[in-house]
C-alpha angles and dihedrals in degrees: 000000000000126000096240091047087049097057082043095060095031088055079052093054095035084054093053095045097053086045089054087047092045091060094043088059092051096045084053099047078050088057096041087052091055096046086236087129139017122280118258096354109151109214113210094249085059089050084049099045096052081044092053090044089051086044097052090039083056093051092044093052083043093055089039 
């Protein structure tokens, strides 16, 4: 694949991560709201999944 399709397909990706993260935070802030979790508590899959968006922003400055 060329470098120019490959930063294509990884903004794609990068775009649908960051919509998919922002859901989860607004899921979380619901739940917060309706004192169904704890305020402000980070779950590790949060921690993973803010992990997994800086990772693919690295790949995508290391193809540009």
């Amino acid at each position: 694949m060329k470098p120019d399709e490959a930063s294509k397909v990884l903004s794609v990706f990068e775009g649908r991560f960051s919509r998919l993260k922002e859901e989860r935070d607004n899921l979380r802030k619901a739940k917060e709201a309706l004192e169904l979790s704890q305020p402000e508590h980070l779950s590790a899959s949060d921690d993973r999944m803010q992990v997994g968006l800086e990772e693919l922003q690295d790949l995508k400055v290391s193809v540009e």
